[in-house]
N, C-alpha and C positions, 0 to 999 in steps of 0.2 A: 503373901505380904499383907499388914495390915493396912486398911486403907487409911485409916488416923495416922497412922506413921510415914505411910508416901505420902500423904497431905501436906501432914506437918514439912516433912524433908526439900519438897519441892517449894511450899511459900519461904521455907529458910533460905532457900539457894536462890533465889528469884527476889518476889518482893521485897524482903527485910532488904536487901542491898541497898534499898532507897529511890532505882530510878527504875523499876519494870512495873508495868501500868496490868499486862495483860499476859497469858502464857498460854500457849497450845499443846494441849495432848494431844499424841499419836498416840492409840491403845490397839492392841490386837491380840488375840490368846497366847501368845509365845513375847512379846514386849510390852514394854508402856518409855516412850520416848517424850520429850519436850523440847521447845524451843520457840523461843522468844528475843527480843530486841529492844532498845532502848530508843527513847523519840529519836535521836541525834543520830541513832546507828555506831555509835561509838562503842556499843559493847554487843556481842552478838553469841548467845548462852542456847548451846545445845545438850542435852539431859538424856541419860539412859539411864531408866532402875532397871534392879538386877530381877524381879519378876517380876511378871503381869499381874495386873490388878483388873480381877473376875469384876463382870459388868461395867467394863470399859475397855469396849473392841471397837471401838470408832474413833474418830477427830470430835473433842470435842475444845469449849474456851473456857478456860479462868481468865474472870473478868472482876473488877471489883474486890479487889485479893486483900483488902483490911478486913473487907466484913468474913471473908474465909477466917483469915489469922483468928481475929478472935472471935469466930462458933468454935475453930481449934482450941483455942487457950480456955473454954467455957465448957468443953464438952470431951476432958480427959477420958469421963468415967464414961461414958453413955455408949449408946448403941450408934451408928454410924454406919450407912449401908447408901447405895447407888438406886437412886429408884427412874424410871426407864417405863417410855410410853412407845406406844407401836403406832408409826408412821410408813405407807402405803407397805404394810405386811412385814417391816421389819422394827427391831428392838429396839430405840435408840435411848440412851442415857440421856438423860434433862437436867439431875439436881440430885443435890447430896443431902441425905435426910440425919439429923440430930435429934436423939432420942433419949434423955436419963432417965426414962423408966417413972417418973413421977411428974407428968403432964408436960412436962416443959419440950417445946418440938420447935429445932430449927429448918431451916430451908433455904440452901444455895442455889442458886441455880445455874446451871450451864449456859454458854454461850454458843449457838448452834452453830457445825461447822461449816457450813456456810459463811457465817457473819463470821466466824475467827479465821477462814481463809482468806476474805479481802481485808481486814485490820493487822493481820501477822502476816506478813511476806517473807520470808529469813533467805536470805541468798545463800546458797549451797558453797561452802568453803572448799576452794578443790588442790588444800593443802599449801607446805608450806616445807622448805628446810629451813628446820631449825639448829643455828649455830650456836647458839648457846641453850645450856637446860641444867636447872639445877632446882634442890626444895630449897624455899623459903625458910626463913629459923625465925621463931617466936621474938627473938631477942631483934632482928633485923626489922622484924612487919612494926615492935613496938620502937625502935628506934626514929623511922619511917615516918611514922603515924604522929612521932612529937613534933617533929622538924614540919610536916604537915599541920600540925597544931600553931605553927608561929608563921608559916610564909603563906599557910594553904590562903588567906583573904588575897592576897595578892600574885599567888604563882599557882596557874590550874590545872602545869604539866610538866613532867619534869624528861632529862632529856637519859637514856641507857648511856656506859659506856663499860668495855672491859682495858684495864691496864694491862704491862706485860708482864704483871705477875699472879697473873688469873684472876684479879678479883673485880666485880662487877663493883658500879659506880652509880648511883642517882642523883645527878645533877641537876635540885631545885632553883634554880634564877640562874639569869647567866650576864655577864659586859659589868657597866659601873652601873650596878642595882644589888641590892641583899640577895644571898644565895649563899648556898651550903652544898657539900659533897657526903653522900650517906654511902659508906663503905654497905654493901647489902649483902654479898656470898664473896666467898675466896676460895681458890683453890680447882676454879672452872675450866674448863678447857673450850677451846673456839676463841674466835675471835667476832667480834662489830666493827668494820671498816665504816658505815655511815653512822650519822648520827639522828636518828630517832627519835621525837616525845611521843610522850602518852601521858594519859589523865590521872590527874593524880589522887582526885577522890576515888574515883570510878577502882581503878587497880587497888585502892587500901580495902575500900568496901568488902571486893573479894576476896583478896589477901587474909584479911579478919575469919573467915571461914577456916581458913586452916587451923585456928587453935583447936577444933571439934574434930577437925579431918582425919582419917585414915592415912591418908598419904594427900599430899600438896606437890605439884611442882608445879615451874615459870618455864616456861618456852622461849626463845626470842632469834626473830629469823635476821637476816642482814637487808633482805626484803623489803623489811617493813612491818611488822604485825607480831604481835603478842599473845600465845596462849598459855592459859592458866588453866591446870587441869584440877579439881577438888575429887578427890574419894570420899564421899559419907559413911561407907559401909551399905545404903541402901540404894546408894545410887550412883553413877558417874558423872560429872557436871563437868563441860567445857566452855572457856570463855574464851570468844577470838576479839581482840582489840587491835584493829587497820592503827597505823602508825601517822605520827603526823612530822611535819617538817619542821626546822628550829626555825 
């Protein structure tokens, strides 16, 4: 795998979203994992690429993930490689080295794992039945995203519901206040006995990745909690979003 392109894959699926500060690789010669969290704990994104990326077999931190994005967007063409100092006798990775071949040299540098194991804590999700599961449709996430566009100043979460004609429901405002019903998927199977919100920027942010995705789906338990799963082609991303009460 190229490292420019796991780079690039993982600030797209993390930072760009708008609210992740910091990410943890788990690297080992057979995987490279991630996982990270939002201040609030409201969004909880765990990452699997499909290979390992050679000289990153430890825990290391993305920290500072703008000045990453753009050495990425500066540094298409250049050379790009892992450079790694030896600490009591073994390898450890420190910083990502940018190089176009004509003087110009960037430098990232890692957050040691140490310091990225007390700043990321990610609670272990120990699953979930999910009663409903369906892909998102381009025409629903932009429908979504308008209606989000006229209440989102005032409504910052919207509530699931399925009808008993399979189709799922987002109910932005609710009582004697402005609100709207976004018809989102039809044709679903399960049912949602309670009633449920979640965020409503937070879910479109992700949502938005599905136009580039491989494959998208939406999870949704009766439980309580929300997952959204992205396929990049390079990688697997999961989001688990805890549910909140009306």
């Amino acid at each position: 795998m190229a490292l420019l392109d796991a780079l690039k894959d993982i600030v797209k699926h993390t930072h760009s979203l708008g609210f992740i500060e910091m990410v943890k690789v788990v690297g080992s010669v057979t995987d490279l994992k991630i996982e990270t969290m939002d201040a609030d704990k409201s969004v909880i994104i765990y990452g699997s690429m499909y290979q390992p990326e050679a000289g990153i077999e430890s825990t290391i931190g993305l920290s500072r993930l703008a000045i990453l994005k753009g050495y990425i967007g500066l540094h298409e063409n250049s050379t790009v490689g892992i450079v790694s100092d030896t600490r009591n006798g073994v390898s450890v990775p420190t910083e990502i080295l940018f190089d176009d071949g004509a003087d110009s040299v960037a430098n990232y540098r890692f957050v040691s794992e140490t310091m990225i194991n007390e700043q990321i804590k990610v609670p272990t999700f120990k699953g979930a039945m999910w009663d409903v599961v369906f892909a998102p449709s381009k025409v629903a996430i932009t429908k979504l995203n308008e209606n989000f566009g006229i209440l989102g100043g005032f409504e910052k979460r919207f509530v699931v519901a399925v009808d008993a004609k399979g189709t799922v429901k987002f109910n932005i405002g609710s009582g004697p206040t402005d609100r709207v019903t976004v018809p989102f998927a039809t044709g679903v199977t399960g049912t949602l006995k309670h009633q449920w919100t979640y965020p409503l920027s937070q879910v479109l942010s992700v949502l938005k990745l599905a136009d580039t995705a491989s494959t998208a789906t939406m999870h949704f338990s009766d439980s309580g909690a929300l997952k959204i799963e992205i396929d990049s082609g390079i990688g697997k991303y999961t989001y688990i979003l805890p549910a909140g009460k009306v």
